[in-house]
C-alpha positions as CSV (number, residue, x, y, z in Angstrom):
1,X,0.0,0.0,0.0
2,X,1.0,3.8,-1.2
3,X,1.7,6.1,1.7
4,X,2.2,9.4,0.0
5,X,4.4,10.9,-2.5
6,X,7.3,12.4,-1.5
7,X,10.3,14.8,-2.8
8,X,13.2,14.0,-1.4
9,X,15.9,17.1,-2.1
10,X,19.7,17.1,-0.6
11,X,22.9,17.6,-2.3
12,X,24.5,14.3,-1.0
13,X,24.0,11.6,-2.9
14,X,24.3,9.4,-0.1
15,X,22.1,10.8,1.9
16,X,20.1,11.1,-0.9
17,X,19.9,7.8,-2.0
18,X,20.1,6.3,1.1
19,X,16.7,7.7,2.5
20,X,15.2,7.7,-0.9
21,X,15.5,3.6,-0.5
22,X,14.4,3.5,3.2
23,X,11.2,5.5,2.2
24,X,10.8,3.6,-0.8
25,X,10.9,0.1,1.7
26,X,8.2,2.0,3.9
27,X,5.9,2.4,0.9
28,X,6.5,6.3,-0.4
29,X,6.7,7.1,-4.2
30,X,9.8,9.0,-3.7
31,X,11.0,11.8,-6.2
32,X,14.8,13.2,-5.7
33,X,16.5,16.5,-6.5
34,X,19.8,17.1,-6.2
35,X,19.6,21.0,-6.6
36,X,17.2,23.3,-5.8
37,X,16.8,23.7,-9.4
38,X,16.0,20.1,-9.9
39,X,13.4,20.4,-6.8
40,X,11.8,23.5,-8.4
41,X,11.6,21.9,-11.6
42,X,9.7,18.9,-10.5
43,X,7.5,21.0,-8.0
44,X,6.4,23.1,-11.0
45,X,5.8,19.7,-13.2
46,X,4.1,17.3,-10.1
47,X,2.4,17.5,-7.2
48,X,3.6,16.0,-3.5
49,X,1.9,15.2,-0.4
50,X,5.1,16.0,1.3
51,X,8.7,17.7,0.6
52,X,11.7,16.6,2.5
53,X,14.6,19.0,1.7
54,X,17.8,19.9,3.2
55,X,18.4,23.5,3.9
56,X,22.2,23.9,2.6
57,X,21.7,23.1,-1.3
58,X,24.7,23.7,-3.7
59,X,22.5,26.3,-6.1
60,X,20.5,27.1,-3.0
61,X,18.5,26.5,0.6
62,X,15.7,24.9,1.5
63,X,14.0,28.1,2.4
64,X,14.1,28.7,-1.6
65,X,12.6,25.4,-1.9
66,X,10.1,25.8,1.0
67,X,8.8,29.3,-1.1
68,X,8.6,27.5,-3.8
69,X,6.3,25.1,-2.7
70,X,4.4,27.3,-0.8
71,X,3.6,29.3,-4.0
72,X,3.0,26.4,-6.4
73,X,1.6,23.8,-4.0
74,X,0.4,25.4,-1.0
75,X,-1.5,22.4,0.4
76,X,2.1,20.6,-0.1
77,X,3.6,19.6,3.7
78,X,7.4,20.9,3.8
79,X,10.2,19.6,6.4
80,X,13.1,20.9,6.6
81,X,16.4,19.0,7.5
82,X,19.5,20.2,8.6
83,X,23.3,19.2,10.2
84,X,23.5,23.2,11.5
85,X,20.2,24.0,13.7
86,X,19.8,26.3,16.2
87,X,17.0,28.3,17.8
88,X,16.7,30.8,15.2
89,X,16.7,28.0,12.3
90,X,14.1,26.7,13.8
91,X,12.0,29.3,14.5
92,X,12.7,30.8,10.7
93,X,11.8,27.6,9.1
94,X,8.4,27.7,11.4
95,X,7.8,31.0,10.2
96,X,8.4,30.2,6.7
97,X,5.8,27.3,6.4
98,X,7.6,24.2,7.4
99,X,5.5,21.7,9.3
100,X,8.8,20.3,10.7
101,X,12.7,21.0,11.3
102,X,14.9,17.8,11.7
103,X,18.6,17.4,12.5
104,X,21.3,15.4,11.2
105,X,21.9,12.9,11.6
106,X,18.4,11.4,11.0
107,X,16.9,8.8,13.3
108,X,14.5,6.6,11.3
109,X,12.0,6.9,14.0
110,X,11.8,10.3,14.4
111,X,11.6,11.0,10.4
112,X,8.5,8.6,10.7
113,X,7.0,10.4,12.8
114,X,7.7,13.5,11.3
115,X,6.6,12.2,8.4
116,X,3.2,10.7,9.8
117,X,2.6,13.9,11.5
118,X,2.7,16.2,8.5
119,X,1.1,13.5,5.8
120,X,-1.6,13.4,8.9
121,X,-1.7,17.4,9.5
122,X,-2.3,17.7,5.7
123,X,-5.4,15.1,5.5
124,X,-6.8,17.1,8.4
125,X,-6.5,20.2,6.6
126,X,-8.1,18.7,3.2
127,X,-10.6,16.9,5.1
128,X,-11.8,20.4,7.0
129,X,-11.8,22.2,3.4
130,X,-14.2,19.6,1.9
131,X,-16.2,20.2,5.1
132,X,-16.2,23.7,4.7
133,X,-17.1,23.3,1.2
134,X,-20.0,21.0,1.7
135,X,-21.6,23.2,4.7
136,X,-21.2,26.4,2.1
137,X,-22.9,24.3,-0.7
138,X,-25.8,23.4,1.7
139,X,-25.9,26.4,4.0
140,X,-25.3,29.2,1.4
141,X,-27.8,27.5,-0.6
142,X,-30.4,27.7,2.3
143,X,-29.1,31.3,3.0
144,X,-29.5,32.1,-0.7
145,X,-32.6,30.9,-0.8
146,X,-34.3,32.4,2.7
147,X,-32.8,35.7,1.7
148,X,-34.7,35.4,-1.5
149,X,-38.4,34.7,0.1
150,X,-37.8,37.7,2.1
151,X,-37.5,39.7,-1.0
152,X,-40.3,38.4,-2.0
153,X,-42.5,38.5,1.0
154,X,-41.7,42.6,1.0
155,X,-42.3,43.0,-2.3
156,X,-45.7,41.3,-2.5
């Protein structure tokens, strides 16, 4: 069974390849990007339920990736990895949109659960929008019409 699709971005192929493989054996569909280019490029061409991308790129940060996303697939999740965080890092990438900040090196455990978390916070969000939508339809249907018998009760 499919858990999600995921882009993987990091300039290490190691790394890289390394977690592309593990996610893979946990069930993702897993894209990879090198650059930031390279992530940009497949943001603009497919859609993800979640981005994974290092925040020190060669052509790059993640932040660039992160506003990327954020403009061409806002209900995309973003997490942000890093082998440099502090307090501020953290803080910026919160402010900038990322549902997570993990530090190198990663522990399988805690990237699943990152990972369930933000697949899970994005389900909850899609799942409130179609409720949202569904109480409009029937509600500002009802509205639309209660508003249009008073119109007609003054008028007559």
């Amino acid at each position: 069974m499919k858990q999600g699709s995921l882009l993987l971005v990091d300039d290490d192929r190691l790394v890289l390849d390394g977690m592309a493989d593990w996610l893979r054996g946990k069930g993702f569909d897993v894209a990879e990007a090198a650059t930031c280019r390279e992530a940009r490029s497949l943001i603009d061409s497919s859609t993800f339920d979640l981005v994974l991308t290092d925040i020190r790129l060669q052509d790059g940060d993640g932040f660039d990736v992160l506003e990327h996303c954020r403009v061409r697939l806002p209900e995309t999740s973003v997490i942000l990895i890093t082998g440099y965080a502090t307090a501020e890092t953290g803080i910026e990438a919160i402010r900038a949109g990322a549902c997570d900040l993990l530090t190198k090196p990663l522990i399988d455990d805690e990237l699943e659960l990152a990972i369930g978390r933000a697949l899970s916070q994005r389900r909850a969000i899609e799942e409130n929008a179609k409720l949202k939508a569904q109480l409009d339809l029937r509600f500002g249907t009802l509205r639309a019409e209660q508003q249009s018998l008073t119109v007609r009760r003054r008028a007559g």
